[in-house]
C-alpha positions in Angstrom: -80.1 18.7 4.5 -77.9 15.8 4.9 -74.2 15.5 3.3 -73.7 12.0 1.8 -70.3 10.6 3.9 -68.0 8.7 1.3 -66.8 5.1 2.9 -63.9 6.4 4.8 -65.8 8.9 6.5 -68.1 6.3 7.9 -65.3 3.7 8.9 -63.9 6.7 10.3 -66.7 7.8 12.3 -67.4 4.0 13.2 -64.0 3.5 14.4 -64.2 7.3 16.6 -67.3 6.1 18.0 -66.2 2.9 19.0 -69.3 1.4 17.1 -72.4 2.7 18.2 -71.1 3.6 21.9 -70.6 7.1 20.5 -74.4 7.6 20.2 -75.2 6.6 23.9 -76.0 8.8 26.2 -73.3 9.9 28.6 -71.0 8.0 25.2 -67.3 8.6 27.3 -68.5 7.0 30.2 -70.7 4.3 28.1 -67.4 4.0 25.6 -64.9 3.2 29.1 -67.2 1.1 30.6 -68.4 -1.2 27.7 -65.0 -1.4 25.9 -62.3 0.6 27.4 -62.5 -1.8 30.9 -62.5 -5.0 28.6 -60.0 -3.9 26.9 -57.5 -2.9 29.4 -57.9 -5.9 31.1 -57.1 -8.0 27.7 -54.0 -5.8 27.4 -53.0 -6.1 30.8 -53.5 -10.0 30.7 -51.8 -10.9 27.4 -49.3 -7.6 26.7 -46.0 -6.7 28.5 -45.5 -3.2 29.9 -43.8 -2.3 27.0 -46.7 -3.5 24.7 -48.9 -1.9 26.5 -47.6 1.3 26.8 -47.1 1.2 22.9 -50.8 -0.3 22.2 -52.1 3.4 24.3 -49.5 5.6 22.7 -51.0 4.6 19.2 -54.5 5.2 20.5 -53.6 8.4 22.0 -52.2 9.6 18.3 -54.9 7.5 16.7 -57.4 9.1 18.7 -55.7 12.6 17.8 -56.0 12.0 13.9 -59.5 11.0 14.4 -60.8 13.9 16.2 -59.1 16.2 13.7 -60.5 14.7 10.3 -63.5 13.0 12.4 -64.9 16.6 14.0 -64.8 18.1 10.4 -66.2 15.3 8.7 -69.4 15.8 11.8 -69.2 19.5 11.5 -68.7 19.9 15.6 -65.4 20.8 17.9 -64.7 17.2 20.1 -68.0 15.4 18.9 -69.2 13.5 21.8 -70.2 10.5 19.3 -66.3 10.5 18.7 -65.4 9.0 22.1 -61.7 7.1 21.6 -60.1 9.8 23.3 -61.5 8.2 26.4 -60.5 4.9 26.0 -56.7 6.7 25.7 -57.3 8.6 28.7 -58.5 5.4 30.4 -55.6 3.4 29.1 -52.9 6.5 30.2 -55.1 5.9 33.8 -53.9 2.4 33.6 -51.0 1.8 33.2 -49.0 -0.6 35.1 -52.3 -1.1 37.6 -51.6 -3.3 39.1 -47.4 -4.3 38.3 -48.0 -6.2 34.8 -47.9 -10.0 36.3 -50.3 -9.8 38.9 -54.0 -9.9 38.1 -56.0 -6.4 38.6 -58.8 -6.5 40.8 -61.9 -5.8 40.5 -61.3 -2.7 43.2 -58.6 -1.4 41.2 -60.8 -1.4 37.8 -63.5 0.1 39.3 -61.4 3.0 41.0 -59.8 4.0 38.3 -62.5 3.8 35.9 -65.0 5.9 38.8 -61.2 8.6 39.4 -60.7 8.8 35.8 -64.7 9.6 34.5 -64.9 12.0 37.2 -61.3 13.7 36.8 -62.0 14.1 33.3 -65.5 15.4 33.6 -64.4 18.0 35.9 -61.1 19.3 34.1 -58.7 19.8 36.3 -56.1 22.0 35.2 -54.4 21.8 32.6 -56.9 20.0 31.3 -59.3 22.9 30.4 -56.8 24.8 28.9 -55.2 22.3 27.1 -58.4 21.5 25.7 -59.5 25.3 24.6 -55.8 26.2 23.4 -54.5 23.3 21.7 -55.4 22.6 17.9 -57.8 19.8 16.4 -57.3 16.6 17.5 -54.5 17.9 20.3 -56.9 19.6 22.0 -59.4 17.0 22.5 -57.6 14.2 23.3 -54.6 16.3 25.3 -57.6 16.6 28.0 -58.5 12.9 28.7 -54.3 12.1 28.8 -54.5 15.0 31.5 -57.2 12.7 33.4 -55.5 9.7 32.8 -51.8 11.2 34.2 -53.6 12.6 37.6 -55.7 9.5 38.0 -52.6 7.0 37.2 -51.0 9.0 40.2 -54.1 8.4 42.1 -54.1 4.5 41.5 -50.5 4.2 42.4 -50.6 6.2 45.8 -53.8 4.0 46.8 -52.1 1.1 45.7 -49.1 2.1 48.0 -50.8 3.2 51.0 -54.1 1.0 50.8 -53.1 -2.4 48.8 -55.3 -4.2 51.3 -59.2 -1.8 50.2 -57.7 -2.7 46.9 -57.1 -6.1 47.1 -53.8 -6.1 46.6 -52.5 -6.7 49.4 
């Protein structure tokens, strides 16, 4: 039987599913590749540091609020049709890649998008305890900020050591 969804259940579950990326298969990886990449590079090209930083903080907390009402409005712990706690991880992975001012490459994009899929599939720890321990909304999106901290690391070593492979240089 299924439960009729008032309005602000459905914009919510729009908005969490980042349209209908949410219902693709593999939805994180669809949701980062067809919005979360355009996106970043839109922030990085029109928003300072400070901008940005503050645009993925209030899609980190966003994301948070919308796992917690959005998983009991779908009846399922961290939905994958709710997938905007990827495009915070992959804003978190990010950040200041390259400096704000100079124009990512495509290298860059596509090594942070390919570090940050597969560092978040895999759940490196804390990641999978974070996930099982915290509450709600925490839990879910505490996981992909885990991803996006190690592969923002990641980026910034390669950057230092290998600016040239990354075009950088």
């Amino acid at each position: 039987m299924s439960r009729t969804r008032t309005t602000s259940q459905r914009v919510l579950l729009l908005i969490g599913s980042v349209g209908p990326l949410g219902y693709a298969p593999a939805s994180g990886t669809v949701a980062v590749a067809v919005a979360g990449v355009p996106l970043y590079l839109l922030m990085h090209a029109h928003l300072s540091l400070s901008w940005y930083v503050l645009v993925t903080a209030g899609v980190t907390f966003f994301g948070v609020w919308i796992h917690h009402v959005g998983d009991r409005v779908l009846g399922e712990k961290d939905s994958r049709k709710l997938v905007i706690d990827e495009l915070a991880g992959y804003f978190v992975a990010m950040t200041a890649v390259p400096a704000f001012g100079v124009t990512p490459t495509w290298q860059l994009v596509v090594l942070g998008f390919l570090a940050e899929r597969a560092i978040d599939i895999v759940k490196i720890p804390p990641a999978n305890w974070i996930e099982k321990r915290w509450p709600g909304g925490w839990g879910v999106v505490g996981d992909d900020i885990v991803a996006g901290l190690y592969t923002l690391a990641l980026l910034h070593l390669a950057m230092g050591l290998f600016p040239g492979l990354l075009g950088i240089g």
